[in-house]
N, C-alpha and C positions, 0 to 999 in steps of 0.2 A: 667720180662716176663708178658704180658698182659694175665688178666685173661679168658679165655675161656668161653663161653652162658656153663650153665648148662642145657640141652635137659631132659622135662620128655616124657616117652614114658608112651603109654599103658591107664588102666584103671587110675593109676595116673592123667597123664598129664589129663585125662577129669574131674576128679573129681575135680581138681585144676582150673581148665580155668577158673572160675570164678572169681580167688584171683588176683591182682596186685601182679606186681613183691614185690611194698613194703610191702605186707601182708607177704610173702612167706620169709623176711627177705632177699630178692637177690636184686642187681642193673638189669634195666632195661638195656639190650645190647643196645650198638649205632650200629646200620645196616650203614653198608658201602658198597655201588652200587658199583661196578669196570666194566671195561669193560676187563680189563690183565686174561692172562691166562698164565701158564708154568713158564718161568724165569723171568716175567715180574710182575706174581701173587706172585711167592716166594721173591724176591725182594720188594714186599711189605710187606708182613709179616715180615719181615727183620728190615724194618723202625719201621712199627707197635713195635714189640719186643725191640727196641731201644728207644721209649719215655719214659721210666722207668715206675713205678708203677701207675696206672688208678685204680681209684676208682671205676670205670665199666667195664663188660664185651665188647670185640669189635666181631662184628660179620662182616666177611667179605663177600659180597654177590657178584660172576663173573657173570655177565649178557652177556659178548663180546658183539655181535653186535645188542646184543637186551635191552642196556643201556637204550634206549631214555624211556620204557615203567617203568623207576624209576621216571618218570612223571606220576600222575594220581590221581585217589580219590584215599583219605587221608584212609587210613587201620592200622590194626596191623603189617604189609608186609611192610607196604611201608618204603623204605631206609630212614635213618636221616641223612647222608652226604653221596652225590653223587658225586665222580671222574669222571668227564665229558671227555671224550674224541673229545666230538663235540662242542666247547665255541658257535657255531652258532643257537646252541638249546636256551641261556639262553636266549636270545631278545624275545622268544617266550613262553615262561616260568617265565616270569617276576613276573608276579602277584603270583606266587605259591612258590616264593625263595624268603629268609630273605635277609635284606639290610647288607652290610658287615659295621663293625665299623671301626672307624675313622684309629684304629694305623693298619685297612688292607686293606683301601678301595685306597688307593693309588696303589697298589699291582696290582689295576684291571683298571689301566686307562694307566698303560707302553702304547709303542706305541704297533700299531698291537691289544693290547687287548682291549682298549676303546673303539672302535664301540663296540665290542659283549657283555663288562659287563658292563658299566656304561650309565646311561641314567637318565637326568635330575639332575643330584648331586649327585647321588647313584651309589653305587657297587656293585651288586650281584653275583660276585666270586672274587676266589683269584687262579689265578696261582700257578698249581702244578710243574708240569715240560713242556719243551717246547721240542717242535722234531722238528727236520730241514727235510723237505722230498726231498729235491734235494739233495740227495748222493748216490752214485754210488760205491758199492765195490766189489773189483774186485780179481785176484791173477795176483802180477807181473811175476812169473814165465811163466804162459801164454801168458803174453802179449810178453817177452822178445822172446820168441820161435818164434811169428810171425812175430817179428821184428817191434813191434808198440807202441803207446803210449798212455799215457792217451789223450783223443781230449780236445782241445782248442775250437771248432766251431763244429755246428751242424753235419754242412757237413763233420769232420773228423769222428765224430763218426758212421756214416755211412758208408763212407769208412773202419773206424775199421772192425765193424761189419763182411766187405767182405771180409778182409784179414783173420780173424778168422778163418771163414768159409772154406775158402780159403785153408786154414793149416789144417781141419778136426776138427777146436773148436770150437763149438757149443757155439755161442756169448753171450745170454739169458737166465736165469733163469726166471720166471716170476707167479710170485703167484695169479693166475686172481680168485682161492676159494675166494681171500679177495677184493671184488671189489672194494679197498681204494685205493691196491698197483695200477691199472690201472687206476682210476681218477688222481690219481697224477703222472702220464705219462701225460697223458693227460692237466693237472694243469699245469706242465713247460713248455710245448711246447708252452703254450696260452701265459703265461707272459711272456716266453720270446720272442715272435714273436708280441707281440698285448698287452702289459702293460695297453694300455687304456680299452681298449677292458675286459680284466679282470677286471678292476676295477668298470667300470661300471655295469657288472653283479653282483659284488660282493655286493653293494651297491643298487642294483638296488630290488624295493619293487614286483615287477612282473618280474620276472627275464622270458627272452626267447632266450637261447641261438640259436637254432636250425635259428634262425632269422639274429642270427651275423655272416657276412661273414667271419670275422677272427676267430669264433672259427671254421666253417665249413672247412677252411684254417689249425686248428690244429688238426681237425679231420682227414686230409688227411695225413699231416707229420705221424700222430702218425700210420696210417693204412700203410703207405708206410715202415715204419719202421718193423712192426710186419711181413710184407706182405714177406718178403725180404726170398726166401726158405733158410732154414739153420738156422735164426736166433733163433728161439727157443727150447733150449735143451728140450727133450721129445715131440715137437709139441705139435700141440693145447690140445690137449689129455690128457698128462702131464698136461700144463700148467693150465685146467682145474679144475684140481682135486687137484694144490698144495694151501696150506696156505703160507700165509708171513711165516715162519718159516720152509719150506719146502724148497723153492724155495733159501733162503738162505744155507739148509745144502747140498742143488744141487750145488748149486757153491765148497762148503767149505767143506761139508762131504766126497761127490760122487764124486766131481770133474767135472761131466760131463757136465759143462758152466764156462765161463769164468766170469760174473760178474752178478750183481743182482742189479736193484736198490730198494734202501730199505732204510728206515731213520735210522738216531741212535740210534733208539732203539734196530735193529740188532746186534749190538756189540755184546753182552754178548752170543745170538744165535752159532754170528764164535766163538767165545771163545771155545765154549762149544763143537763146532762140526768139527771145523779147523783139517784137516786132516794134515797141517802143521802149527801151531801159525805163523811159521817167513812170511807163503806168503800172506801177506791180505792187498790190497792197497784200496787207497780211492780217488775218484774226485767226482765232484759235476758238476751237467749239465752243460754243457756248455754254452757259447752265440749262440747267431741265425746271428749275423754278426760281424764281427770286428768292434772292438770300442763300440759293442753295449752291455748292462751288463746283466751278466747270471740269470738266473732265481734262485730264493729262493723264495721254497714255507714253510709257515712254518703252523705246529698245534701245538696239546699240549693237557695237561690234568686240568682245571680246579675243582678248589673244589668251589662246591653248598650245599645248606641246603634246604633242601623244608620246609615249611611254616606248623608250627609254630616247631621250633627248641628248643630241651631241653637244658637242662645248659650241660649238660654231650656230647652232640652235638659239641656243639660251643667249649666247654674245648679241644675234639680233634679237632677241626677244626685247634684254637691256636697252638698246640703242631706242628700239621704237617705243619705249616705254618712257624716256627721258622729256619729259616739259617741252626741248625746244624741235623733238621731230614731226609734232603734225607741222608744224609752221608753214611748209608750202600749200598742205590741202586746207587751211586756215585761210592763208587768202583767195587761194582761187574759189574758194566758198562751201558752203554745204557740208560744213564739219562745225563738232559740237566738242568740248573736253568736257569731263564730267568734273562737274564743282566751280567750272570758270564759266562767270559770268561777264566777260567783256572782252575788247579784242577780236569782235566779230562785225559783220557788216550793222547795221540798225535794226533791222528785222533779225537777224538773230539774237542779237544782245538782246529784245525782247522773252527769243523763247527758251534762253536759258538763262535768265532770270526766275521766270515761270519754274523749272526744273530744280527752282531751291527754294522755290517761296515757304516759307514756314505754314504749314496749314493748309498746303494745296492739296487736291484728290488726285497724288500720284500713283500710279499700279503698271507693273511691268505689264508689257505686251502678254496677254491673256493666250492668244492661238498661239505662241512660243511656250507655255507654262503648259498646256497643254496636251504637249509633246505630238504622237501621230495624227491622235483626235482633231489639233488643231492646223494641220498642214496639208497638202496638196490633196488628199485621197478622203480627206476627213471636212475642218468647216471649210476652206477653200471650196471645195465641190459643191456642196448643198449651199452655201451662197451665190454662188453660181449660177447652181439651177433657181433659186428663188429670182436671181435678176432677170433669167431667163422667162419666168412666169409672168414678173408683175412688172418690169421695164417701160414706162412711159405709155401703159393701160388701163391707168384709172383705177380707183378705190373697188371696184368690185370683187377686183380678182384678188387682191389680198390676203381674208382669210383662207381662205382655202389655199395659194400659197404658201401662207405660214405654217398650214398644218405638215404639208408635203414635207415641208423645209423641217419642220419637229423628228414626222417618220423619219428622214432620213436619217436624221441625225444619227437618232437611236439605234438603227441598222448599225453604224459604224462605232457604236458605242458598246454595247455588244459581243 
């Protein structure tokens, strides 16, 4: 069991603030930034507790969506290893993170991860775990009622959606509290309708989406889809106020939508809230034409050290870097290794398969590549407002949604 920060309170701890942990005879805590909260936070501690005895205390710090401020002046605060959720932060963070050593910097040049960690010969992260964001979980029991199936093509899922509807099932879950889950709607529609088109932003050093007519193109799919009445269980209202973890227990808990999409880190969420374990099906976006191949977007969580790293640092950085430490968040579910394909429950082993197919249309997470443009103040908010526009109100309002959604952009691009 890892040893726990011993906290002084009170007239103590100020009479003390002047002594080093090594006066006080304590090891200094290693601060660990997370961005996890709920089963995704206990499932680290899980890990944590499973590297056997540390000669240091570990201190875990949840920051969620306010990770990125584990960048900054150097403090007594400030984290010693940071679990990134965003690899598109480190290109920009270069100078302030340790170079990673020989037997890890391999780790950060896989495909997919090389643009964001290595630069010039160097590696400054190592791959913690990786998430697939193009998955879609659903209950077959609903579908079979309406007499439908998982789609193969854009256009079947759309038709899905009607029959649903159609039957009285509310098609959509939809977590728009976490404006990740809606840039990555937004994310498959682009790569799969316009591969070059993402990739060029992706890569692009003044990115100006609001410019490219194909992502203006998946701005409309994605509003034509939302827009469609019926499709979102609780309407915009609802959909407003849920978290990724909400929006999943609407599917799985409540029942009251037929599918969610959400990455694999979901799993462990239905686990926990499957109002039946046996009805939980899984597909992944579909294609945008026959013949043409489906979108996979993928992220992940990188481990960082900011600058200058203790021994006691980098000794966990080792440990959690080693083959057998995710092993506990492996089984209780909703963890991914990057390059292993098995050893996960059956719907996983499917989507990381996917994650090596030879000749898939894989592309990092776009609103992480991004950088501000594509986070809380940037496409988070003008997705947003477009859900807020066209939300379960029918094809009219659309264009003129779209445009709003363009304006906006451009304000924040600018």
């Amino acid at each position: 069991m890892i040893r726990r920060r011993v906290v002084l309170a009170g007239a103590a701890a100020a009479a003390l603030s002047g002594c080093s942990p090594d006066v006080l005879g304590l090891s200094r805590s290693v601060r660990v930034a997370v961005s996890w909260g709920g089963p995704e936070l206990r499932a680290f501690h899980r890990v944590l507790d499973g590297l056997g005895k540390l000669d240091y205390p570990v201190d875990v710090i949840p920051l969620g969506d306010d990770i990125s401020t584990a960048f900054g002046a150097r403090s007594g605060r400030r984290p010693d290893l940071v679990m990134l959720p965003q690899p598109g932060l480190v290109p920009l963070h270069r100078g302030e993170l340790e170079k990673m050593p020989a037997d890890l910097a391999e780790r950060g040049r896989a495909r997919l991860w090389d643009e964001l960690l290595a630069q010039d010969g160097s590696t400054y992260g190592v791959p913690f775990k990786t998430a697939h964001k193009s998955a879609v979980w659903y209950r077959p029991s609903v579908f079979r009622k309406a007499g439908v199936r998982p789609p193969a093509l854009w256009e079947e899922w759309i038709e899905l959606n009607k029959a649903l509807s159609t039957s009285g099932i509310r098609p959509l879950a939809l977590g728009a509290g976490d404006g990740w889950m809606l840039t990555d709607f937004l994310e498959n529609i682009l790569l799969g309708t316009a591969p070059g088109a993402y990739r060029t932003l992706a890569v692009s050093i003044d990115p100006r989406p609001s410019r490219v007519p194909e992502f203006a193109a998946a701005l409309q799919r994605l509003a034509t889809l939302w827009a469609a009445p019926g499709t979102l269980a609780g309407g915009v209202e609802r959909s407003l106020t849920q978290q990724f973890p909400d929006a999943v227990v609407e599917v799985f808990g409540h029942r009251r939508a037929a599918m969610v999409a959400a990455p694999d880190f979901a799993e462990p969420v239905i686990r926990s809230f499957a109002a039946d374990p046996s009805d939980v099906g899984l597909f992944t976006f579909p294609a945008f034409a026959a013949g043409a191949a489906a979108p996979v977007v993928v992220g992940g969580d990188v481990m960082v050290l900011p600058r200058p790293a203790t021994d006691d640092a980098w000794d966990l950085l080792h440990r959690l870097a080693t083959p057998a430490a995710p092993a506990p968040w492996i089984e209780s579910g909703g963890f991914l290794v990057d390059g292993r394909t098995t050893g996960y429950s059956p719907e996983l082993d499917r989507l990381a398969q996917q994650l090596v197919a030879p000749g898939a249309s894989l592309q990092f997470d776009l609103s992480d590549r991004l950088g501000e443009l594509g986070g809380i103040n940037g496409l988070w908010r003008v997705l947003t407002d477009l859900l807020v526009r066209v939300g379960n109100r029918g094809q009219d309002v659309v264009p003129e949604a779209v445009r709003s959604a363009l304006e906006e952009l451009a304000k924040v691009e600018s």
